[in-house]
TORBA-639954 format. One record per atom (N, C-alpha, C): atom name; residue in one letter; x, y negated, z negated; residue number from 0. Coordinates in steps of 0.1 Angstrom, whole numbers, plus 2048, in hexadecimal, padded with zeros to 3 digits. Atoms other than C-alpha are relative to their C-alpha. Example, Ala and Ser with C-alpha at 12.3 -4.5 7.8 and 13.67 -1.06 7.14 Angstrom:
% TORBA-639954
  atome  residu   xx   yy   zz  num
      N       a  809  80C  800    0
     CA       a  87B  82D  7B2    0
      C       a  809  7F4  800    0
      N       s  7F7  80B  800    1
     CA       s  889  80B  7B9    1
      C       s  7F8  7F5  7F8    1
END
This chain:
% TORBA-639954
  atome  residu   xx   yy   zz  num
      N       x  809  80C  800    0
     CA       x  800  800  800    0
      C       x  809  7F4  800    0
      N       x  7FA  807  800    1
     CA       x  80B  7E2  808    1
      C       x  7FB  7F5  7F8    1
      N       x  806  809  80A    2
     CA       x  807  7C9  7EB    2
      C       x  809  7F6  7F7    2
      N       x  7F3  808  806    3
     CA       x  821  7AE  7DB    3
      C       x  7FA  805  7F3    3
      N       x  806  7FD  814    4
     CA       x  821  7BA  7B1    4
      C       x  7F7  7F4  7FB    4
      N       x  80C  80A  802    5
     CA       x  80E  798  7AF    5
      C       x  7F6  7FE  804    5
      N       x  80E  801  7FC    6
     CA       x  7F1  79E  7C2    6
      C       x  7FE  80C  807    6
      N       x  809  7F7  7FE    7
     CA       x  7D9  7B6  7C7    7
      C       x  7F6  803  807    7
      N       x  80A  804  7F7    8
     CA       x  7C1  7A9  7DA    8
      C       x  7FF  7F5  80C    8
      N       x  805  80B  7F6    9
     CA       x  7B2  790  7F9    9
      C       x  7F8  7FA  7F7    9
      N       x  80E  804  805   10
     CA       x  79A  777  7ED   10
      C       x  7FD  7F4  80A   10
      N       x  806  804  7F7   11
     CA       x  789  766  805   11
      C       x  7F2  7F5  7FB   11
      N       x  80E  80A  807   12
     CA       x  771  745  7FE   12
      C       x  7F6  7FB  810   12
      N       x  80C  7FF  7F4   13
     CA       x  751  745  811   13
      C       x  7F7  7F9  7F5   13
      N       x  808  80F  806   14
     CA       x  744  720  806   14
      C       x  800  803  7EE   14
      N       x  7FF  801  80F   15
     CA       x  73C  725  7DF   15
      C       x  804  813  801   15
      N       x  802  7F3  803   16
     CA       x  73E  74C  7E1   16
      C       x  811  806  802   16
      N       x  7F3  7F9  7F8   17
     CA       x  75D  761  7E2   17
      C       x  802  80E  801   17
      N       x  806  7F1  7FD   18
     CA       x  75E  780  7F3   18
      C       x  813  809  7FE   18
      N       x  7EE  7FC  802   19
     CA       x  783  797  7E4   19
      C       x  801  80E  804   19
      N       x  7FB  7F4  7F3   20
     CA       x  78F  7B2  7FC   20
      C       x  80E  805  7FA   20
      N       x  7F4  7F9  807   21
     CA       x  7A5  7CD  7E9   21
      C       x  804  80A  806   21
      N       x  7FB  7F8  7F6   22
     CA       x  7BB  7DC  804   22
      C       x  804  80D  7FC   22
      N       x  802  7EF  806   23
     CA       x  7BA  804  801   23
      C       x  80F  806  808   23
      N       x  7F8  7F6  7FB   24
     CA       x  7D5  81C  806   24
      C       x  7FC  805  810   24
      N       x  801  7F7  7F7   25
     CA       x  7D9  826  82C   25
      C       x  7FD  80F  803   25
      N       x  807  7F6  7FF   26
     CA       x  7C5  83F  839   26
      C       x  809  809  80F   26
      N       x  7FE  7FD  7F8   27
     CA       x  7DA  846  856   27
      C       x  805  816  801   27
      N       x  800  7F0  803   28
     CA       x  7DC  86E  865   28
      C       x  80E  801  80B   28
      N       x  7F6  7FB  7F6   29
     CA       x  7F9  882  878   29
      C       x  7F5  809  809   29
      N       x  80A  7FE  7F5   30
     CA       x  7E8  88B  899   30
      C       x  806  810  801   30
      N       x  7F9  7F1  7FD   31
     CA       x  7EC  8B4  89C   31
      C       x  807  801  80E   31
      N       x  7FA  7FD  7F7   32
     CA       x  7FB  8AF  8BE   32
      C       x  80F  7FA  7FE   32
      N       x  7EE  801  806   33
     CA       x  81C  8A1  8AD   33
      C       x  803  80B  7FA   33
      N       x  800  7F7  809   34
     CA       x  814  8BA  890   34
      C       x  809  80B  805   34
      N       x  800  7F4  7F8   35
     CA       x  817  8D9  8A8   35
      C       x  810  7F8  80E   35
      N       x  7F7  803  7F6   36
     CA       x  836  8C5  8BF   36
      C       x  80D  7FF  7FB   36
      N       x  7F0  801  801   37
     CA       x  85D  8CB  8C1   37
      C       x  805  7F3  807   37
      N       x  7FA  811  7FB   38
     CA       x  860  8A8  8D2   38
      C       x  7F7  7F6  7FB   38
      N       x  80E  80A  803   39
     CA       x  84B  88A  8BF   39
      C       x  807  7F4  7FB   39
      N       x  7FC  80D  804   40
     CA       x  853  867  8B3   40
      C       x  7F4  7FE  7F6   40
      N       x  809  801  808   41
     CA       x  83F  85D  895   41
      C       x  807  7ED  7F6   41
      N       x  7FE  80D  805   42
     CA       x  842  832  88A   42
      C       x  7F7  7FE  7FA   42
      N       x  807  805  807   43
     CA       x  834  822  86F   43
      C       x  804  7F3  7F9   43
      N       x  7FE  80C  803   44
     CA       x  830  7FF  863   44
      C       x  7F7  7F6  7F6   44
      N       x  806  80A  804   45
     CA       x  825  7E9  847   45
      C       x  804  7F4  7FB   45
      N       x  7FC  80B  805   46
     CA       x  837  7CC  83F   46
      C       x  801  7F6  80F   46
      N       x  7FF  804  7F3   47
     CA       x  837  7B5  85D   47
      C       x  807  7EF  7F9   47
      N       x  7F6  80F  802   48
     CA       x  84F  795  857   48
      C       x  805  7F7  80B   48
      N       x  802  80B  7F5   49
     CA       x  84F  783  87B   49
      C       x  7F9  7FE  809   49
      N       x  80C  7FE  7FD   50
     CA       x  83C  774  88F   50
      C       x  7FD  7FD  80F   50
      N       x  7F7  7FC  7EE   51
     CA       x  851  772  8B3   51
      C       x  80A  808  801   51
      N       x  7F5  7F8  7FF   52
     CA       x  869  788  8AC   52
      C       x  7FB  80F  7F8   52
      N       x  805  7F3  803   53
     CA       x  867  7AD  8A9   53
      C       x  7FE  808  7F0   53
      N       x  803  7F8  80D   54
     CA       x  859  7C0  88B   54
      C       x  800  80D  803   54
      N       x  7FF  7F5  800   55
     CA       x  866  7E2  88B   55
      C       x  7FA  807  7EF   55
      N       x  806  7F4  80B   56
     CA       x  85B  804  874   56
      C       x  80A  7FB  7F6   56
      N       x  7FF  804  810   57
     CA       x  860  7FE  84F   57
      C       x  7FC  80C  7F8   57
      N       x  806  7F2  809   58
     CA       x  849  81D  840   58
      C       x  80F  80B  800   58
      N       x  7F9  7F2  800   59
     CA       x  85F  83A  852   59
      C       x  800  800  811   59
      N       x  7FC  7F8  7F4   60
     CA       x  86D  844  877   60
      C       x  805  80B  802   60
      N       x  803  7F1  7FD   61
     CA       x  866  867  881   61
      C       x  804  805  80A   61
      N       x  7FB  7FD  7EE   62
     CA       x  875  87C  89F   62
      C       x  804  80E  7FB   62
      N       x  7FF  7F5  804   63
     CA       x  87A  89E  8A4   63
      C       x  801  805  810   63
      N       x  7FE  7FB  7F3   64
     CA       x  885  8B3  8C4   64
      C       x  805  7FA  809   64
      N       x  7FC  809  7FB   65
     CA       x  89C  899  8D1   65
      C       x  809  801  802   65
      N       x  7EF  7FD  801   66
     CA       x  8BC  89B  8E0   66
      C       x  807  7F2  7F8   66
      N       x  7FF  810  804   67
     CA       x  8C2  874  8D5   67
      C       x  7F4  7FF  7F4   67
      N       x  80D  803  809   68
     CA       x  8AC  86C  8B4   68
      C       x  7FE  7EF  802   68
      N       x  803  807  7FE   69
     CA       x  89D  84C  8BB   69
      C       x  806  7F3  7F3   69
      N       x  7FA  809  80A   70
     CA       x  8A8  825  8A7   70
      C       x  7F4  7F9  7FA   70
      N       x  809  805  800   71
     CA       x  890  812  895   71
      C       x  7F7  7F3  809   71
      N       x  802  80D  7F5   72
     CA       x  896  7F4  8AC   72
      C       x  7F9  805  80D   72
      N       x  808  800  7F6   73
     CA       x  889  806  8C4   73
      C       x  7F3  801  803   73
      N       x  812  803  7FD   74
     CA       x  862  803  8BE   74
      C       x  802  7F3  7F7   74
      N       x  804  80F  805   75
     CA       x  857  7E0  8B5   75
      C       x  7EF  7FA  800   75
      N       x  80C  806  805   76
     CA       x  838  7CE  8A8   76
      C       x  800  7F0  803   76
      N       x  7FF  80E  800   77
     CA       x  834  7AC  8B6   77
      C       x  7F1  7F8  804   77
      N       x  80C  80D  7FB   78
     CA       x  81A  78F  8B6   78
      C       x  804  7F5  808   78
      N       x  7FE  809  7F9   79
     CA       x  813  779  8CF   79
      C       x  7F9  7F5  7FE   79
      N       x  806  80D  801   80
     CA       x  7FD  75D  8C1   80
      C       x  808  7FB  7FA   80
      N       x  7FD  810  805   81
     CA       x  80B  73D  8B9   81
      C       x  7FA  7FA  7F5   81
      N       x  804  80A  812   82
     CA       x  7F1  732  89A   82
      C       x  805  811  7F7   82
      N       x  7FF  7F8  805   83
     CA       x  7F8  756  88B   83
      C       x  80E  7FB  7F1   83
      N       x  7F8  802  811   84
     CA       x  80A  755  864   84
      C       x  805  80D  7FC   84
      N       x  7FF  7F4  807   85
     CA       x  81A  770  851   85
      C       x  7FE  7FE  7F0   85
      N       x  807  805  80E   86
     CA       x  807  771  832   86
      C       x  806  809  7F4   86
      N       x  7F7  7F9  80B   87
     CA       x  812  77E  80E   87
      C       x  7FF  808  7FC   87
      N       x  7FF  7F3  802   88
     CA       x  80C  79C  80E   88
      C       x  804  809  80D   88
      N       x  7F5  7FD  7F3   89
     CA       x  820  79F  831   89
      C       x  7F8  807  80C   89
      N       x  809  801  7F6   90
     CA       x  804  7A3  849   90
      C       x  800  7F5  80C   90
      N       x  7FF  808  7F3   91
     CA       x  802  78F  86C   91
      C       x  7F0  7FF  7FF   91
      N       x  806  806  803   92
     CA       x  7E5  77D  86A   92
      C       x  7FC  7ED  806   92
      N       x  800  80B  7F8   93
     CA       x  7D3  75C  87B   93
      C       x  7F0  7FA  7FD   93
      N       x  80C  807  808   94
     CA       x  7B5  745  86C   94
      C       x  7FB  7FB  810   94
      N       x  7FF  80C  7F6   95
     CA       x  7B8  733  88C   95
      C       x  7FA  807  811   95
      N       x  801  7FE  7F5   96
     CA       x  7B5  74A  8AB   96
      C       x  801  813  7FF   96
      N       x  7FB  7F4  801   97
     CA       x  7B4  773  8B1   97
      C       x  80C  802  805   97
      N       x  7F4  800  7FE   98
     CA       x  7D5  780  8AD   98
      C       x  804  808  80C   98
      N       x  7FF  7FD  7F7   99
     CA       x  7E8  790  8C9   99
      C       x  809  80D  7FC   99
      N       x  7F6  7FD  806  100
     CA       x  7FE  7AE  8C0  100
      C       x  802  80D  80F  100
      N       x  7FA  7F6  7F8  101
     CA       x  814  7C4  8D7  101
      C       x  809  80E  7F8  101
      N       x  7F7  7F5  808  102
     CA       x  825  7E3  8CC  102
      C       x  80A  803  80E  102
      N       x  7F6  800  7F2  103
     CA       x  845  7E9  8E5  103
      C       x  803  80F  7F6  103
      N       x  7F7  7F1  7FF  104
     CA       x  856  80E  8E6  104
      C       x  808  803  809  104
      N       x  7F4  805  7F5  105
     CA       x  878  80C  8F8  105
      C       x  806  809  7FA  105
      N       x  7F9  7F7  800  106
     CA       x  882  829  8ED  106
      C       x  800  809  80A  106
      N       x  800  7F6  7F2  107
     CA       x  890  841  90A  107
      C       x  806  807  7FC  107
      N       x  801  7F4  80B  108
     CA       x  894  864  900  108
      C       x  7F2  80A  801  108
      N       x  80C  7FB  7FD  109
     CA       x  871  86F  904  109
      C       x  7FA  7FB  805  109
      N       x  808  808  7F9  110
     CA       x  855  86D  91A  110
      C       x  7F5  805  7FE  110
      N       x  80A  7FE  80A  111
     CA       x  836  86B  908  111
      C       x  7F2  808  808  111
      N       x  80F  7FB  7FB  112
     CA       x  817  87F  913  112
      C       x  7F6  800  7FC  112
      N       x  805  801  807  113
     CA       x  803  87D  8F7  113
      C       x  806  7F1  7F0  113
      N       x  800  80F  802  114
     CA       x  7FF  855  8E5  114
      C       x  7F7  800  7F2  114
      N       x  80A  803  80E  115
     CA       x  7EF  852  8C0  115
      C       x  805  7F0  7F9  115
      N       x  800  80B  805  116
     CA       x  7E9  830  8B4  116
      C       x  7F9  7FA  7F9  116
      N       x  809  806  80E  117
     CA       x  7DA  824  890  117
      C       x  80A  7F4  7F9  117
      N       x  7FF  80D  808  118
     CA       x  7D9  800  882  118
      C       x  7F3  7FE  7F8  118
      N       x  808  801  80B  119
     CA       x  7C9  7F5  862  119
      C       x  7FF  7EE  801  119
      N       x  804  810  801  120
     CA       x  7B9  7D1  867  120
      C       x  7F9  7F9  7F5  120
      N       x  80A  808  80B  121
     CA       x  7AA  7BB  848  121
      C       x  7FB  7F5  805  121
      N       x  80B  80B  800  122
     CA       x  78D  7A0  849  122
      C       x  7FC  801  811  122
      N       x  807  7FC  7F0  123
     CA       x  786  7A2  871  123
      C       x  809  80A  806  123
      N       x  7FE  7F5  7F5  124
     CA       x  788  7BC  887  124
      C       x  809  7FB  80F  124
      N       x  7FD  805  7F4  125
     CA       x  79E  7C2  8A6  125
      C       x  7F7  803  80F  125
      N       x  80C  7FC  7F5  126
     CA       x  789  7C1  8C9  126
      C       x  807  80E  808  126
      N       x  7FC  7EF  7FA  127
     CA       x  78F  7E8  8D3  127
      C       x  7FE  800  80A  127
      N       x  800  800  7F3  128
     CA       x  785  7E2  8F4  128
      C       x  80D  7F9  803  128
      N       x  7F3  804  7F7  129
     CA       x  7A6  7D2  8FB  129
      C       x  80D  809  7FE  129
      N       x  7FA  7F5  804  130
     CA       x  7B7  7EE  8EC  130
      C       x  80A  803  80F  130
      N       x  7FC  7FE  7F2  131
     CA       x  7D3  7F5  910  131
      C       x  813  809  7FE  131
      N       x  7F0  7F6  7FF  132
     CA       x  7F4  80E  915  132
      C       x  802  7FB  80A  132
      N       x  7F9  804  7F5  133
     CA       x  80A  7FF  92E  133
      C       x  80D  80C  803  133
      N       x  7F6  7F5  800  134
     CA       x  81F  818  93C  134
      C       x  806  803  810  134
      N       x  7F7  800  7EE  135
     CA       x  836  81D  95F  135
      C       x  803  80D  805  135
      N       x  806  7F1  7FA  136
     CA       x  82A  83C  974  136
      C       x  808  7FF  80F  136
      N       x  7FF  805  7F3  137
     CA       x  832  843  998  137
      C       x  7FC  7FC  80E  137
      N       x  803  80E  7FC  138
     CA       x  819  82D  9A5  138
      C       x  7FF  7F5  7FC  138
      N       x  801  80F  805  139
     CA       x  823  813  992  139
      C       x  7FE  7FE  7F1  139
      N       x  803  806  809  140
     CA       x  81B  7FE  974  140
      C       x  7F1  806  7FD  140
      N       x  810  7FE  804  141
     CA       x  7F7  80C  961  141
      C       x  7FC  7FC  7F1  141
      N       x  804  806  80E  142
     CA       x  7E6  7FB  947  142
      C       x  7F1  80A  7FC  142
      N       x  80A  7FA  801  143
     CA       x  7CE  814  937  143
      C       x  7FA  800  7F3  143
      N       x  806  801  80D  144
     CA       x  7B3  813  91C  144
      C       x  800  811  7FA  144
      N       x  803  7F5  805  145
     CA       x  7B1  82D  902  145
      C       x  7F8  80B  803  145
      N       x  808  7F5  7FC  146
     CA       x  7A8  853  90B  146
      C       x  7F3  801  7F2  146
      N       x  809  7FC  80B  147
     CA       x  794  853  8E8  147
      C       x  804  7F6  7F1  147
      N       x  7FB  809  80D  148
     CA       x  794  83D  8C8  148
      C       x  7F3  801  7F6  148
      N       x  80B  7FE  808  149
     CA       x  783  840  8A7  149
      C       x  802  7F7  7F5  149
      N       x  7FF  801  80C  150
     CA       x  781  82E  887  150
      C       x  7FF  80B  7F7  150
      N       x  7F9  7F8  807  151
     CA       x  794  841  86D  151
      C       x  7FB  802  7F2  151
      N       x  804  801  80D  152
     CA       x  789  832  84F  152
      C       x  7FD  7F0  7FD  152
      N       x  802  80A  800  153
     CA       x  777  810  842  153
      C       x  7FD  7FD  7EE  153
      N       x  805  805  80D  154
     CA       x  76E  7FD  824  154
      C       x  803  7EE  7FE  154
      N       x  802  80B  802  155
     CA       x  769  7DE  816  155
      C       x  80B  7F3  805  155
      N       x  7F5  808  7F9  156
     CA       x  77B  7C3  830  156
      C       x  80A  803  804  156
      N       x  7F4  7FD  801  157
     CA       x  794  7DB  83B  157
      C       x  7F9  80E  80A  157
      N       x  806  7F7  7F4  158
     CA       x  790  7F6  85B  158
      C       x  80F  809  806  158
      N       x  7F6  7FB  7FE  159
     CA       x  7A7  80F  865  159
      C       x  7FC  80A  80F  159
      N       x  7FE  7FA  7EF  160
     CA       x  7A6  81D  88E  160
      C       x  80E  808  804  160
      N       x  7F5  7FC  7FF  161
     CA       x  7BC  834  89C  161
      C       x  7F9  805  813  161
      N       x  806  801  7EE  162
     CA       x  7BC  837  8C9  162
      C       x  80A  80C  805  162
      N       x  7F6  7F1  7FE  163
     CA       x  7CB  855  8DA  163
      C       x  7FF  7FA  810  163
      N       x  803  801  7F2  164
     CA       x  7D4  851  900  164
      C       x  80B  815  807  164
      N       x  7FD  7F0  7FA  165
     CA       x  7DB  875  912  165
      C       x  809  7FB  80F  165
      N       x  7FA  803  7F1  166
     CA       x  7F6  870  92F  166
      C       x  807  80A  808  166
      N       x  7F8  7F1  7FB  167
     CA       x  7FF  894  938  167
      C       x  7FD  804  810  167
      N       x  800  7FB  7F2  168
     CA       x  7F0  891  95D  168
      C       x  808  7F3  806  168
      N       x  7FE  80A  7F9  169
     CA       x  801  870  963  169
      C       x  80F  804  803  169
      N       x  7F2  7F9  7FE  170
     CA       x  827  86F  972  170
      C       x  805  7F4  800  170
      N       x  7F6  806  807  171
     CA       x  83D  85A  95B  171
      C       x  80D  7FE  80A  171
      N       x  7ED  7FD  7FD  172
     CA       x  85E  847  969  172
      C       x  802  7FA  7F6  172
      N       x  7FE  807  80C  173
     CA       x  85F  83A  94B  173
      C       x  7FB  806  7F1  173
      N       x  805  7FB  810  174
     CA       x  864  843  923  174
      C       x  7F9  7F3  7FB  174
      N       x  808  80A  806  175
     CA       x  859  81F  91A  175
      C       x  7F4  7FF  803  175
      N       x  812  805  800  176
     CA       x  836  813  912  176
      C       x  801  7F5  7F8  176
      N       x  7FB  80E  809  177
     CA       x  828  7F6  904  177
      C       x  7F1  7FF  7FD  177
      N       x  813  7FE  804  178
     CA       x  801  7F7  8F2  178
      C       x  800  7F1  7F7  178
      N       x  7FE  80A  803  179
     CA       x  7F4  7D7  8ED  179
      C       x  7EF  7FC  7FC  179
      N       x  80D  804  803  180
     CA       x  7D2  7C7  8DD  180
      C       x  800  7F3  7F9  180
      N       x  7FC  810  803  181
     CA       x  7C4  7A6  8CF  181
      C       x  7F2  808  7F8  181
      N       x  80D  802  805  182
     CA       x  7A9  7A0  8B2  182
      C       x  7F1  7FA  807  182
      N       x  80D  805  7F9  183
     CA       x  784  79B  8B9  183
      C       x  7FC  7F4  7FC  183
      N       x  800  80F  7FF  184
     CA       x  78A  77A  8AB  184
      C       x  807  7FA  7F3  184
      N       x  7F6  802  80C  185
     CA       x  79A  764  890  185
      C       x  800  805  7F5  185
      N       x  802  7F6  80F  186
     CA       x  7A2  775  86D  186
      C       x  801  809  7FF  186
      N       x  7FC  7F1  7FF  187
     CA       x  7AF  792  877  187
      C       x  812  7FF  7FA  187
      N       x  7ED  7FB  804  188
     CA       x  7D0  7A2  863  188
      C       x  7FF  80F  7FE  188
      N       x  7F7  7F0  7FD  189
     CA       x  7E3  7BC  86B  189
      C       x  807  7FF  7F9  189
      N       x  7FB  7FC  80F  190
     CA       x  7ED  7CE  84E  190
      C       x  80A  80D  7FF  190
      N       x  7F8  7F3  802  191
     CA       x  7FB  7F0  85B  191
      C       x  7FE  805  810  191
      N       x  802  7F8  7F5  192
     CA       x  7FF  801  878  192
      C       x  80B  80D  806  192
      N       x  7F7  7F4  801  193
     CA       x  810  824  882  193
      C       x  800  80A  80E  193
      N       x  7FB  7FB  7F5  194
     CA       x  81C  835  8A4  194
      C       x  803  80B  802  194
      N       x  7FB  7F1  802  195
     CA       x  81C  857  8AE  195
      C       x  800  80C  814  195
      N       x  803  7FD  7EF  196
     CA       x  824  869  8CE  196
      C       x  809  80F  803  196
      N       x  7F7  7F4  7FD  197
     CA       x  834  886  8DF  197
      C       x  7FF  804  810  197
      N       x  7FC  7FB  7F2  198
     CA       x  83D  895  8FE  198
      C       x  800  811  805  198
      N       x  805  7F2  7FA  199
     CA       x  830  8B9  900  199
      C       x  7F3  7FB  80C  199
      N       x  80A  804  7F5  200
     CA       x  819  8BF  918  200
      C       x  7ED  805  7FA  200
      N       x  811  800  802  201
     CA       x  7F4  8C1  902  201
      C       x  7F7  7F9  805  201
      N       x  808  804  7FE  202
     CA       x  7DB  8B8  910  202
      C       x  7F2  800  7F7  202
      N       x  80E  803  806  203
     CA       x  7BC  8BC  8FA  203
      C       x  802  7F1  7F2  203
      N       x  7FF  80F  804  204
     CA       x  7B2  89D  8E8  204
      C       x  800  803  7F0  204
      N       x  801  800  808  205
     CA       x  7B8  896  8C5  205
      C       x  7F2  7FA  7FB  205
      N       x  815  80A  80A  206
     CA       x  797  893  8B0  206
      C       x  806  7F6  7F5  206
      N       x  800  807  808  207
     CA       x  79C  875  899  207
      C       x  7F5  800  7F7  207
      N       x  805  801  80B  208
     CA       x  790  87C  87A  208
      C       x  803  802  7F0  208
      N       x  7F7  7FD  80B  209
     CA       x  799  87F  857  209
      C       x  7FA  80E  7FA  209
      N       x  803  7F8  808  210
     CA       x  796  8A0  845  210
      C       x  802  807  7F3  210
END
């Protein structure tokens, strides 16, 4: 959980009333198609401290079946809004405008077939239709929306999503990707978010759910 020893909570003033949002332990899951994989990348991230410059994994970087084990620098967390803040309890965050956030993976070394992607957002939600995997095939550049996406787990001001994209019929010249989405409008913070992938060749879809 990410939480400074001095605070505990959000509190939020809505005119005389105040509404206080007590951020919960990550719900986030390992997708069984890493589970079950001798090649997988697994990033995770909660402290986020810039707000043009790259925010790499912090939780834990994962790899397995690799001739090369991957660096942390090589996946990154970055925002692209301009009114966006980093707030004190180390969230990316924006009063002003929905934020913008990219996630880059420039690691080469594997080439991913299977894409799992869960972020934990407080006070507004991000717009999941803009949810997009950019990825370089050999016809080209493809920007593609999620094969399947669920909410994971919710509660009071605080939503946790996780998106899977399946790329095992597509034909990669490229290990890099780059998944990118914006809030459905101001007041959205990003609190957590965690990366998971592999390069076997599964095809059936991960069910997102918690058990």
């Amino acid at each position: 959980m990410k939480l400074a020893t001095s605070c505990t909570s959000i509190t939020l003033a809505l005119g005389m009333a105040f509404l206080t949002i007590q951020p919960s332990q990550a719900a986030f899951i390992a997708p069984t198609f890493v589970a079950g994989s001798d090649d997988y990348v697994t990033a995770e991230w909660d402290v986020f401290t810039e707000l043009s410059l790259p925010n790499h994994p912090d939780i834990s970087l994962m790899s397995g079946g690799l001739t090369s084990a991957p660096s942390v620098t090589d996946y990154a967390i970055i925002n692209n809004e301009p009114s966006a803040l980093i707030t004190s309890t180390a969230n990316i965050y924006s009063f002003a405008a929905p934020i913008d956030i990219t996630l880059e993976s420039n690691f080469v070394g594997l080439t991913p077939t299977n894409i799992m992607f869960q972020f934990k957002s407080l006070v507004n939600q991000a717009d999941y239709d803009s949810l997009a995997l950019t990825v370089q095939t050999t016809e080209g550049t493809q920007i593609l929306s999620p094969g399947y996406g669920e909410e994971i787990s919710s509660a009071l001001g605080e939503v946790e999503y996780g998106f899977q994209w399946n790329l095992s019929s597509l034909n990669l010249t490229s290990d890099v990707f780059n998944i990118n989405y914006v809030a459905s409008g101001s007041s959205m913070s990003l609190d957590r978010a965690r990366l998971d992938y592999t390069g076997n060749d599964a095809t059936s879809v991960q069910q997102l759910s918690v058990t």
